[in-house]
Residue, then its C-alpha position, 0 to 999 in steps of 0.5 A: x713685522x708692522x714695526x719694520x713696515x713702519x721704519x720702511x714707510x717712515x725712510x720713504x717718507x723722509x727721502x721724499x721730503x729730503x727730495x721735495x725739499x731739494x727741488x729748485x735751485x739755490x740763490x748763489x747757483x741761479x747767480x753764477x749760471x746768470x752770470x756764465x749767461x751774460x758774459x756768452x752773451x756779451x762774447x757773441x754781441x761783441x763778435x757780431x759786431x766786429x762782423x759787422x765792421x769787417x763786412x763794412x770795411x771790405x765793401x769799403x774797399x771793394x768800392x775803391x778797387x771798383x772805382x779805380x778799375x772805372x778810371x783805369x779803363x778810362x784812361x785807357x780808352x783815352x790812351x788808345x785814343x790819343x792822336x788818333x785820326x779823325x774818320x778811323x776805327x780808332x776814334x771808337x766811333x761806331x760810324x768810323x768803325x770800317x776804316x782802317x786805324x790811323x795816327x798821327x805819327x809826327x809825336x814818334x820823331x821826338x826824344x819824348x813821343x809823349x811830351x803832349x800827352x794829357x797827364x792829369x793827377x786827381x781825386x776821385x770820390x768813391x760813392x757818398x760814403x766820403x771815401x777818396x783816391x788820389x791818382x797821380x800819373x807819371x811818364x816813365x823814364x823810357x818814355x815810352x810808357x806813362x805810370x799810373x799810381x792810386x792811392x786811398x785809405x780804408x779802415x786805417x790800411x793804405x790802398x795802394x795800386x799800381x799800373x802801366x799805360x802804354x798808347x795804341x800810338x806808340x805800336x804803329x811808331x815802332x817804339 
């Protein structure tokens, strides 16, 4: 009976010692675990990064837009402005504001009512960031309306945006 306590006690022993032996990890397991480490790394660096263009280039363009709708509603005021009489609420003066709207309405009789109207292409600068929009404004064929076109670059993508002005003055001529 003492033999087979000590064949128990020597299997345990050996099991033991074959599980101490075992602990840790081996050179070629540390290496690939290192190495399936590293290339997730890499993935999520490069993915921030790519982030972090995509957020530069959308405040990029949220810039142009915003500069663009600045000098439509520009454009427009001086529209609404254009070959209005001094003294009317037209004038958009605050001392002017009671009296009634009045134009100038001998542009109406002409075959291009809008002949005199200042149309100014030009470039606008967005911010410092050295971003820039060309405008060029065109008098429709009806010339009845002027057309307004802008254009930048953000990103290697071409802004593109369109729009119609049509002056208060041309209501009050009937056109």
């Amino acid at each position: 009976m003492q033999s087979s306590g000590l064949l128990k006690h020597q299997i345990h022993v050996k099991r033991v010692l074959s599980s101490v032996r075992r602990q840790g990890f081996s050179l070629p397991e540390v290496m690939i675990a290192a190495l399936i480490l590293m290339i997730i790394l890499v993935v999520v660096v490069e993915s921030q990064l790519n982030s972090f263009q995509t957020i530069d280039k959308t405040r990029q363009r949220n810039a142009v837009q915003a500069r663009i709708a600045k000098d439509l509603n520009a454009l427009k005021n001086q529209s609404d402005r254009w070959e209005c009489l001094t003294g009317t609420s037209c004038t958009g003066l605050a001392a002017d504001q009671d009296n009634p709207m009045r134009f100038d309405l001998s542009e109406c009789q002409k075959d291009n009512p809008l002949e005199t109207y200042p149309i100014e292409d030009a470039s606008l600068e967005v911010g410092t960031n050295g971003l820039w929009i060309e405008r060029e404004m065109t008098l429709a064929p009806t010339k009845r309306h002027i057309n307004v076109n802008y254009t930048s670059e953000v990103g290697g993508k071409i802004i593109n945006i369109s729009s119609t002005i049509a002056p208060e003055f041309l209501k009050w001529c009937g056109l």
